[in-house]
Structure formats: structure tokens, C-alpha cells
Biopython code that builds the backbone (N, CA, C, O; Angstrom):
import numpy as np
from Bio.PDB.StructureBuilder import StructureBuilder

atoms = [
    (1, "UNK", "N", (-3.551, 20.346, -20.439)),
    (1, "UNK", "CA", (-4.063, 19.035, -20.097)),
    (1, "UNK", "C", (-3.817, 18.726, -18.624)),
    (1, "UNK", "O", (-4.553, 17.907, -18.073)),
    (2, "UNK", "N", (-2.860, 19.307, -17.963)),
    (2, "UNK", "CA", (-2.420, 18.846, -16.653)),
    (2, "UNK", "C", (-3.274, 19.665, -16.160)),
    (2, "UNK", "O", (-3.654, 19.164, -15.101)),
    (3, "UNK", "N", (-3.750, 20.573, -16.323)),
    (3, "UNK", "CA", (-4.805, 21.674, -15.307)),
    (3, "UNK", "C", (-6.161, 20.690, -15.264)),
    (3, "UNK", "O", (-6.685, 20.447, -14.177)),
    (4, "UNK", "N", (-6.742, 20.093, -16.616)),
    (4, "UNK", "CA", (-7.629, 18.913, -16.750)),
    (4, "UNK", "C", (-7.695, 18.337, -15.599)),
    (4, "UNK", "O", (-8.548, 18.541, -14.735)),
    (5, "UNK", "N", (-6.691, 17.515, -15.553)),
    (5, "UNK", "CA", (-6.466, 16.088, -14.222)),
    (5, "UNK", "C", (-6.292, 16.745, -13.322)),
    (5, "UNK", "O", (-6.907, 16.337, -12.336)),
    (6, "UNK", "N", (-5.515, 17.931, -13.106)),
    (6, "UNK", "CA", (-5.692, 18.175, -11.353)),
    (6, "UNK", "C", (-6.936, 18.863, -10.787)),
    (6, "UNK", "O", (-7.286, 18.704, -9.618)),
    (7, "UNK", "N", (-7.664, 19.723, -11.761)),
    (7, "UNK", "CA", (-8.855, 19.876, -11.316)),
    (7, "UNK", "C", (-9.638, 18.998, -11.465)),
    (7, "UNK", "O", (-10.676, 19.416, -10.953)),
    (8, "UNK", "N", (-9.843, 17.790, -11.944)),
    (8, "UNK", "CA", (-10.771, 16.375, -11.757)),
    (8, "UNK", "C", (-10.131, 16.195, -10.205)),
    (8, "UNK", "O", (-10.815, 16.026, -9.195)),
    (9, "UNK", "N", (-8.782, 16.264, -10.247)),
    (9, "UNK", "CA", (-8.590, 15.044, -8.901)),
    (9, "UNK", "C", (-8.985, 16.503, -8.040)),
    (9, "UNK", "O", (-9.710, 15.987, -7.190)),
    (10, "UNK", "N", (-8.986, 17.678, -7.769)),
    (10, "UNK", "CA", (-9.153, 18.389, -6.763)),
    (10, "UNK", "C", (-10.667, 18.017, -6.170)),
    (10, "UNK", "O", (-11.090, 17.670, -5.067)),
    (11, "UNK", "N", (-11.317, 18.292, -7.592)),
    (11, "UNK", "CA", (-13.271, 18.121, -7.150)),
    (11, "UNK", "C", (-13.280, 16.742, -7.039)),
    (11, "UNK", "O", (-14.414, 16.475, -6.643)),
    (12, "UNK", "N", (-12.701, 15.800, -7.157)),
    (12, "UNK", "CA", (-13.591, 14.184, -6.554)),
    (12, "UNK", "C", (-12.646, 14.157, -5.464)),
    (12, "UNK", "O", (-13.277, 13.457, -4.672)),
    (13, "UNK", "N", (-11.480, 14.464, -4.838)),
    (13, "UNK", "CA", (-11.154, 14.620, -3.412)),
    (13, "UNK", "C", (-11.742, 15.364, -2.486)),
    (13, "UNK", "O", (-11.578, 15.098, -1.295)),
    (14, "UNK", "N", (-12.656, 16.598, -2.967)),
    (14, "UNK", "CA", (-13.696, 17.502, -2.070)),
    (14, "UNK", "C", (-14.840, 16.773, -2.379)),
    (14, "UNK", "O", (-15.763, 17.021, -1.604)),
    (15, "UNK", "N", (-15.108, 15.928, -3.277)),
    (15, "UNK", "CA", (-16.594, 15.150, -2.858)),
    (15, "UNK", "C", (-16.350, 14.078, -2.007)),
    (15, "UNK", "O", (-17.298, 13.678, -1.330)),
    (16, "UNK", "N", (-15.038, 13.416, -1.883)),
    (16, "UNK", "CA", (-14.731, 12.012, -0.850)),
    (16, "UNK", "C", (-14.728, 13.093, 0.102)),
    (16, "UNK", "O", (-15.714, 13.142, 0.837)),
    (17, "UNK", "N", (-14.046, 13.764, 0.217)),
    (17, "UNK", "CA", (-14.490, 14.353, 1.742)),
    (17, "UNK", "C", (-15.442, 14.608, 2.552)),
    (17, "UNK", "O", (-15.643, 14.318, 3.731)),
    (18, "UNK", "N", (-16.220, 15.410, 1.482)),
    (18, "UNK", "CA", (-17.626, 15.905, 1.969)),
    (18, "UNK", "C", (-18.780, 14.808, 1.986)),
    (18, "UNK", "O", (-19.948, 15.093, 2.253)),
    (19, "UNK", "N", (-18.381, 13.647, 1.704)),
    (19, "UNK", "CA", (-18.895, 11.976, 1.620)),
    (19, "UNK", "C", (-18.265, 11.622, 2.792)),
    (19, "UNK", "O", (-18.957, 10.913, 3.523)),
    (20, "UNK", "N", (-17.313, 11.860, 3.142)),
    (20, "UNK", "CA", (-17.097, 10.967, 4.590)),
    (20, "UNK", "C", (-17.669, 11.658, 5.773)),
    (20, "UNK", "O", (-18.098, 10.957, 6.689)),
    (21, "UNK", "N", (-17.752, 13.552, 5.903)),
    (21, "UNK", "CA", (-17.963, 14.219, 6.580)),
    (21, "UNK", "C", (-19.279, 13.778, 6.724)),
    (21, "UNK", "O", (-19.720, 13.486, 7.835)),
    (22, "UNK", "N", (-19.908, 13.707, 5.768)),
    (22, "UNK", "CA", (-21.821, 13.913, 5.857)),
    (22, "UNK", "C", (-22.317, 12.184, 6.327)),
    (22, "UNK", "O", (-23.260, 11.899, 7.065)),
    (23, "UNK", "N", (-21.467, 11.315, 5.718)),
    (23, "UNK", "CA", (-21.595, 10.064, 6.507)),
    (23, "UNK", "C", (-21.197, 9.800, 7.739)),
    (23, "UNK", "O", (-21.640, 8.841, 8.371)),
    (24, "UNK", "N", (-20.172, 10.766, 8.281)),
    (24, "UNK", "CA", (-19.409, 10.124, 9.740)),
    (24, "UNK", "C", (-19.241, 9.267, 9.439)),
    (24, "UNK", "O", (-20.109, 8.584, 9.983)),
    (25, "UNK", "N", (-18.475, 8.473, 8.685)),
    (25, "UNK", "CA", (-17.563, 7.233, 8.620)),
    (25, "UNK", "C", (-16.626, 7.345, 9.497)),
    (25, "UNK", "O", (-15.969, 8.385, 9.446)),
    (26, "UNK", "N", (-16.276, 6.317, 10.564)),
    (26, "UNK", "CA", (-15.653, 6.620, 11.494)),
    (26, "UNK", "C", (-13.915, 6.153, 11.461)),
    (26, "UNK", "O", (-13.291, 5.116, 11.236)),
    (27, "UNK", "N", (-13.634, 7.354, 11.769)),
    (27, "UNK", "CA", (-11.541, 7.100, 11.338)),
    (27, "UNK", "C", (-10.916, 5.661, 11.148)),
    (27, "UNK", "O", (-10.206, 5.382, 10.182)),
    (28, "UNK", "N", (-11.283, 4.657, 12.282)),
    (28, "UNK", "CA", (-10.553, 3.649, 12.667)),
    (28, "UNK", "C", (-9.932, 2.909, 11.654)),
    (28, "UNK", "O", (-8.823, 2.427, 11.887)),
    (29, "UNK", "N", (-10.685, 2.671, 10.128)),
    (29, "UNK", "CA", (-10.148, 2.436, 9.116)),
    (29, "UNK", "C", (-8.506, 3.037, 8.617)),
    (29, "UNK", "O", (-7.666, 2.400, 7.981)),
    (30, "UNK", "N", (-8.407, 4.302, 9.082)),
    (30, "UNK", "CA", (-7.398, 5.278, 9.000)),
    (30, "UNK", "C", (-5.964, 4.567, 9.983)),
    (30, "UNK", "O", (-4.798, 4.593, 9.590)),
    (31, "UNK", "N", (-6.357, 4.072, 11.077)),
    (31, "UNK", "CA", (-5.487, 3.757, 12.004)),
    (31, "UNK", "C", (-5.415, 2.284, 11.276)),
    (31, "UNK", "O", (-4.495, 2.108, 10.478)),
    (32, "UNK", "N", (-6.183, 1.409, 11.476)),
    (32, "UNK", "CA", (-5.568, 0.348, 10.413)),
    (32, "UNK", "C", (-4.852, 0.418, 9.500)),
    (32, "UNK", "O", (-3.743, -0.111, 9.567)),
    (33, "UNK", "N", (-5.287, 1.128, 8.308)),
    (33, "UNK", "CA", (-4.052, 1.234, 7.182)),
    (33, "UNK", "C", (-3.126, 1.515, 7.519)),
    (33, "UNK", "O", (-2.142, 1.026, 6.964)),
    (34, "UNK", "N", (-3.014, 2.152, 8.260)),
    (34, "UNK", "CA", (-1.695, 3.245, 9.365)),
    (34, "UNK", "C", (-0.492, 2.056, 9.422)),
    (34, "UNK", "O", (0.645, 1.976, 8.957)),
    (35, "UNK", "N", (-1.430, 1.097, 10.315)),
    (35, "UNK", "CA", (-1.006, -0.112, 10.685)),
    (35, "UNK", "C", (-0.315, -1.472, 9.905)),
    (35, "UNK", "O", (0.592, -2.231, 10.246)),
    (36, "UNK", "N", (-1.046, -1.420, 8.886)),
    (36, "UNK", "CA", (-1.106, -2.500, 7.154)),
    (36, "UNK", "C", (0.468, -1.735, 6.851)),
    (36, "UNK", "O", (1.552, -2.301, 6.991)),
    (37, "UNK", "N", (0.301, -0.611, 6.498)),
    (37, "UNK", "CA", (1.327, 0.355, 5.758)),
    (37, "UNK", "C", (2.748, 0.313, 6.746)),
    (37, "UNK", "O", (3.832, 0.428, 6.173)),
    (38, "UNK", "N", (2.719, 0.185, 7.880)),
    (38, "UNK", "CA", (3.826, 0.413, 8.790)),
    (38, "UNK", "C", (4.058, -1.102, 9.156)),
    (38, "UNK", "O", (4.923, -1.154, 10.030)),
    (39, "UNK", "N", (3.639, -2.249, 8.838)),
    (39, "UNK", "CA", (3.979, -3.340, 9.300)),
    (39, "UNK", "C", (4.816, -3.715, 7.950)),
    (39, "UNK", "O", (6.008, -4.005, 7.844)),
    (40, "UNK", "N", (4.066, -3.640, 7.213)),
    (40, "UNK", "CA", (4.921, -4.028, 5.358)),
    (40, "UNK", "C", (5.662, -3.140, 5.386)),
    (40, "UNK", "O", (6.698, -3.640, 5.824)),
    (41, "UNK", "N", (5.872, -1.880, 5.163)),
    (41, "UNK", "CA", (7.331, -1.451, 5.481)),
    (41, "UNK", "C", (8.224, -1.810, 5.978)),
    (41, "UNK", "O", (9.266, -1.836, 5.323)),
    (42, "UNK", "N", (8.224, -2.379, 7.765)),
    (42, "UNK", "CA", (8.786, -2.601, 8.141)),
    (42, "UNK", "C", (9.713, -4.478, 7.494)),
    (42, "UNK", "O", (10.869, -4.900, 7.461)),
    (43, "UNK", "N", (8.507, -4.956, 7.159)),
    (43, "UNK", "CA", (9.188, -6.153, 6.814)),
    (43, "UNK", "C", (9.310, -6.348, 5.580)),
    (43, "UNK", "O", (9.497, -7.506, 5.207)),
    (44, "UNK", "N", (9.250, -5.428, 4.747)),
    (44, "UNK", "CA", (10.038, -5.053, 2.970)),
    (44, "UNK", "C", (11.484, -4.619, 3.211)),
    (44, "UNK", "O", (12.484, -5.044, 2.633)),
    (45, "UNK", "N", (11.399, -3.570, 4.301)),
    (45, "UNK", "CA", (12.595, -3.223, 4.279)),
    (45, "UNK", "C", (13.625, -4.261, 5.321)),
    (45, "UNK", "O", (14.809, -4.122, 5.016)),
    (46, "UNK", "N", (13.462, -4.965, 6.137)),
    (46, "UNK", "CA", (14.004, -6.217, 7.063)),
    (46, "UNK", "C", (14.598, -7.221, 5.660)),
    (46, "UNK", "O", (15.719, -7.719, 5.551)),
    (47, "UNK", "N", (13.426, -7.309, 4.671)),
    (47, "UNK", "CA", (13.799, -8.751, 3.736)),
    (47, "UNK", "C", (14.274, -7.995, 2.527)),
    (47, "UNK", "O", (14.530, -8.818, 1.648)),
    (48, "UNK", "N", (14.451, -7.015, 2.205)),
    (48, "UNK", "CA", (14.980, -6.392, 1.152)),
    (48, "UNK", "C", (16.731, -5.903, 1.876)),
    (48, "UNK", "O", (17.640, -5.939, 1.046)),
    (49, "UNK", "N", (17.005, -5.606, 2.905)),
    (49, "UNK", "CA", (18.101, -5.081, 3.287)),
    (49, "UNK", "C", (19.066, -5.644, 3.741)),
    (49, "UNK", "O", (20.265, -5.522, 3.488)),
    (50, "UNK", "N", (18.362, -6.464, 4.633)),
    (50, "UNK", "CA", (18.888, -7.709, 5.853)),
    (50, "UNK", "C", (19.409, -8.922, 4.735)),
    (50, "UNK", "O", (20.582, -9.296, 4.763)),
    (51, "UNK", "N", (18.665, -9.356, 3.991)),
    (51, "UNK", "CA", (18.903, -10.490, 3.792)),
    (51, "UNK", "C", (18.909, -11.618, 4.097)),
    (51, "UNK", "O", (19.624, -12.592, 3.862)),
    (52, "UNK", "N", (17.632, -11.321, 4.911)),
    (52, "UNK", "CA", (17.027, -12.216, 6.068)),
    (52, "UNK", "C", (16.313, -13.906, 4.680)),
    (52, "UNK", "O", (16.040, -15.063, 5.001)),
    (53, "UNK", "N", (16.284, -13.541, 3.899)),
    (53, "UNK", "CA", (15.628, -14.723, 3.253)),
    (53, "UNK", "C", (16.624, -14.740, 1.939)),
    (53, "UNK", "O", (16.265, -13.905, 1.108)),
    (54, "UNK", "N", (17.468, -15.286, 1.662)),
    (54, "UNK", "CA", (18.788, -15.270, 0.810)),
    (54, "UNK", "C", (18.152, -15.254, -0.491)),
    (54, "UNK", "O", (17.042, -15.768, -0.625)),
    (55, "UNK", "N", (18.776, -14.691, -1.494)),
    (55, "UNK", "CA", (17.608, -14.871, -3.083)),
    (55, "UNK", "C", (16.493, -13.767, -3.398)),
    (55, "UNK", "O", (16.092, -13.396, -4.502)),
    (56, "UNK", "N", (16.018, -13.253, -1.843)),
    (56, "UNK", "CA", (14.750, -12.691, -2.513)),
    (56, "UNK", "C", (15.049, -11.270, -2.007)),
    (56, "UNK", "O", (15.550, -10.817, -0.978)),
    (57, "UNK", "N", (14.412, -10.609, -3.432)),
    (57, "UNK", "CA", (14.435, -8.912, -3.194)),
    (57, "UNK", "C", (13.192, -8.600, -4.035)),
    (57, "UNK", "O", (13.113, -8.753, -5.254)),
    (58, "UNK", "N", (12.142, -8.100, -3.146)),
    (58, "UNK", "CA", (11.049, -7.549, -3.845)),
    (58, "UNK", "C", (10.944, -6.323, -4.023)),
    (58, "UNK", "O", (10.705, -5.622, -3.040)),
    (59, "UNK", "N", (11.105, -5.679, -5.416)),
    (59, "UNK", "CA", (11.279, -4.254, -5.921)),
    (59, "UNK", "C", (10.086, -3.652, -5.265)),
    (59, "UNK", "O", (8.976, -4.165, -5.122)),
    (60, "UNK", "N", (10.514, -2.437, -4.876)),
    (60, "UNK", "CA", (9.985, -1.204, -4.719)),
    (60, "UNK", "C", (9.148, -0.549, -5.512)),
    (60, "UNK", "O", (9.503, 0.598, -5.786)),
    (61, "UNK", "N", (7.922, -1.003, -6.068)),
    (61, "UNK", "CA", (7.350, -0.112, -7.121)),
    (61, "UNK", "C", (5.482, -0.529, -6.690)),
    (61, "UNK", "O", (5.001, -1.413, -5.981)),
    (62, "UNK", "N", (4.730, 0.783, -7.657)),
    (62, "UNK", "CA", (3.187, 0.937, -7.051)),
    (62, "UNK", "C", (2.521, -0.804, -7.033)),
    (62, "UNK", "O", (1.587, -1.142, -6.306)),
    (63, "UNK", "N", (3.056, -1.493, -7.744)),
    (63, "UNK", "CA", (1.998, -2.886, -7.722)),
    (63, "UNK", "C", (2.620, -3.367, -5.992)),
    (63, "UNK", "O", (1.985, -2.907, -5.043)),
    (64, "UNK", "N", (3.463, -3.994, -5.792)),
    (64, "UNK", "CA", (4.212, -4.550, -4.692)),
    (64, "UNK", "C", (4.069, -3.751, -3.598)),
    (64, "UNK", "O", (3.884, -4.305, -2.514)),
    (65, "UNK", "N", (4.141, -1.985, -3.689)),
    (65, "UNK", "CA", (3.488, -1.004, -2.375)),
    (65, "UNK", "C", (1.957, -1.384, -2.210)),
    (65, "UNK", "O", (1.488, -1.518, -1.079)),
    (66, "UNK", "N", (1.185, -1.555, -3.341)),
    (66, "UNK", "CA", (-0.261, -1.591, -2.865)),
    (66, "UNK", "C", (-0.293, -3.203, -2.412)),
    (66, "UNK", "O", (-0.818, -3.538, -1.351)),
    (67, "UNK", "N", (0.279, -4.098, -3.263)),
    (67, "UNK", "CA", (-0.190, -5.441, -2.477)),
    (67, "UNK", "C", (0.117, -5.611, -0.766)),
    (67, "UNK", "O", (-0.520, -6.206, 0.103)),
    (68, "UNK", "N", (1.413, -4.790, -0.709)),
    (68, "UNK", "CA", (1.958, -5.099, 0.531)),
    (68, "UNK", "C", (0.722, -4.067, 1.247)),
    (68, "UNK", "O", (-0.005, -4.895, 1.798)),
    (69, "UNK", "N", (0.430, -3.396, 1.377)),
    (69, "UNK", "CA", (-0.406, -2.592, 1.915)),
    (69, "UNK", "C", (-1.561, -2.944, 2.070)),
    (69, "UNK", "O", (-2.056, -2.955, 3.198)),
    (70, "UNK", "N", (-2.148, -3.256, 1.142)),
    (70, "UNK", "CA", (-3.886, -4.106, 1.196)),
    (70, "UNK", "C", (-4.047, -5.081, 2.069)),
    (70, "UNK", "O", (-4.833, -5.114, 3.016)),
    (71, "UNK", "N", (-2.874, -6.300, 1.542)),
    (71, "UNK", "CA", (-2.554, -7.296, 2.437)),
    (71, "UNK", "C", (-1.824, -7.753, 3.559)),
    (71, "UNK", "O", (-2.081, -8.688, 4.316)),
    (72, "UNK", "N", (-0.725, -6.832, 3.557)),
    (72, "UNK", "CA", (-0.317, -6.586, 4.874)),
    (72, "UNK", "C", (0.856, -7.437, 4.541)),
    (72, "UNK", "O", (1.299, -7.485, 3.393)),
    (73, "UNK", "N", (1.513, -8.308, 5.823)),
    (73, "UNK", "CA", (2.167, -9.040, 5.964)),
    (73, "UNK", "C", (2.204, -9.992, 5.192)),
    (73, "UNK", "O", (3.206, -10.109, 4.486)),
    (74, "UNK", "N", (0.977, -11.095, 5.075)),
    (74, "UNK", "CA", (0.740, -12.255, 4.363)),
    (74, "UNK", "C", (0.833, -11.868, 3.066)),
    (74, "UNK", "O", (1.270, -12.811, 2.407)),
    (75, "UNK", "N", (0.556, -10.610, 2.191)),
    (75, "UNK", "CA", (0.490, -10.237, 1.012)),
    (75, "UNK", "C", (2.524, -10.415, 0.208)),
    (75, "UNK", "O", (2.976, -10.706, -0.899)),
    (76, "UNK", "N", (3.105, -10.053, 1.501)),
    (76, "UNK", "CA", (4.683, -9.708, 1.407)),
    (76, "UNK", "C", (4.828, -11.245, 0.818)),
    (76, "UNK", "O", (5.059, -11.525, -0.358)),
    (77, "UNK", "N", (4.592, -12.399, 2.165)),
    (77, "UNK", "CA", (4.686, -13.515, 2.102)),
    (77, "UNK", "C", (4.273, -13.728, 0.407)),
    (77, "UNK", "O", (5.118, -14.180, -0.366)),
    (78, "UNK", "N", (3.317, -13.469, 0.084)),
    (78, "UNK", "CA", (2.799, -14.237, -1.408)),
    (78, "UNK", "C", (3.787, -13.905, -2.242)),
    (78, "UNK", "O", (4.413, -14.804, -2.803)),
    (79, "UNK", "N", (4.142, -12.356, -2.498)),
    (79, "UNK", "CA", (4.875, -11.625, -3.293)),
    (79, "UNK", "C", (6.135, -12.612, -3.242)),
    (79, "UNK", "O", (5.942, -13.500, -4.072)),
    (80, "UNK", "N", (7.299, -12.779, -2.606)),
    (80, "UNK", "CA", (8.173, -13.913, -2.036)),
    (80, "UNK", "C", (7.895, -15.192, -2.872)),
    (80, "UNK", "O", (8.716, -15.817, -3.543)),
    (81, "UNK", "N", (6.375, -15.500, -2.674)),
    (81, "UNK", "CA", (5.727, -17.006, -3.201)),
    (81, "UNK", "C", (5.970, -16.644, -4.940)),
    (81, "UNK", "O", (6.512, -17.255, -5.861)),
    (82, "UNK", "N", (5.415, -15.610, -4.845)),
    (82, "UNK", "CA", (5.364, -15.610, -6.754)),
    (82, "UNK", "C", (6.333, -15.293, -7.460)),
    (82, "UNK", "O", (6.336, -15.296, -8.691)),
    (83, "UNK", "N", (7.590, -14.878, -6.469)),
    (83, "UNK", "CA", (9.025, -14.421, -6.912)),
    (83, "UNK", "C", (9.676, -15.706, -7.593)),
    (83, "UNK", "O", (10.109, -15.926, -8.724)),
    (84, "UNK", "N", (9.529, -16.691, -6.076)),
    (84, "UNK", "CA", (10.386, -17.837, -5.822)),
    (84, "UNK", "C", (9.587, -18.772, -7.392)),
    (84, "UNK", "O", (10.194, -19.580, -8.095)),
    (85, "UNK", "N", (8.111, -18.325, -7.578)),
    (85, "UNK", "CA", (7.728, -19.701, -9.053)),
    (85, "UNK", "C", (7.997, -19.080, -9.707)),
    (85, "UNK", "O", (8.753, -19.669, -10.481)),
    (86, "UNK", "N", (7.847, -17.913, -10.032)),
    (86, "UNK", "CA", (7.911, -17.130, -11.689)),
    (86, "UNK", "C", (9.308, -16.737, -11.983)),
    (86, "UNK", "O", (9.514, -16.507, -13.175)),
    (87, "UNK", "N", (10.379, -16.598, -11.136)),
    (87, "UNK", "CA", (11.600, -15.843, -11.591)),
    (87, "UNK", "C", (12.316, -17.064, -10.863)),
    (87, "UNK", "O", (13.545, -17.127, -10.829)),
]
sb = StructureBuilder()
sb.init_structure("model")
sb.init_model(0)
sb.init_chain("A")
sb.init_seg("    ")
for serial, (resi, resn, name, xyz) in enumerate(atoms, 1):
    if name == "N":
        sb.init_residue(resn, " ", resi, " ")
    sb.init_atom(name, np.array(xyz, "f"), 0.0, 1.0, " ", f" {name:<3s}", serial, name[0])
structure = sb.get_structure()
């Protein structure tokens, strides 16, 4: 079954490729995320370590990596927001 899924994910990662190649979609998207990804890091790990905001620790896991990532900074901020009503 695992040979299944990695040959699905091998052939639809050689068709995104050969989809970006034949489109020239141009990188800059690449350097943004770059950017999204290295700014939320930086301030997950500042408010998770530091203790820069007393009370709040936002776990480390795929929902909270992708929000922080999509959204960047302001996304961190919400995460914080929905900590502080729901818990």
C-alpha cells in the first residue's frame, strides 16, 4: 500500500512540475513563501520561547504551521485570538 501513495505522490509531483515548466510560472511566489514561512517562524518561536506574551503557547503542529504560513504574521496574531476565547 505504501508503494500505492508514493507512486501517486511521485507522478502528480512530475505533472506540477512539468505544469509549472510548460507555463513559466514565474518563481517570485517561491521567494514570498520563503518570506511568510521565515517571518512566522521567527515570531512562533519569539512568543513560544521568550514569553514575550505571558499565557500563550501555540503548539507546534500541521494546522498552526500552515495557518502561520498562509497568513503570515497576522495569521499568528489570530491563532493567539482563538487561544485567548476558546481555552
Amino acid at each position: 500500500m505504501k508503494w500505492i501513495w508514493l507512486s501517486i505522490l511521485v507522478v502528480s509531483g512530475m505533472l506540477l512540475l512539468a505544469t509549472i515548466v510548460r507555463n513559466r510560472i514565474s518563481w517570485s511566489w517561491l521567494s514570498r513563501f520563503s518570506i511568510h514561512l521565515t517571518a512566522a517562524a521567527a515570531v512562533l518561536y519569539l512568543l513560544n520561547q521568550t514569553g514575550l506574551v505571558p499565557g500563550v503557547h501555540i503548539p507546534l503542529n500541521p494546522a498552526t504551521i500552515g495557518t502561520a504560513v498562509l497568513l503570515g504574521v497576522p495569521g499568528i496574531a489570530a491563532l493567539a485570538g482563538l487561544q485567548a476565547v476558546l481555552f
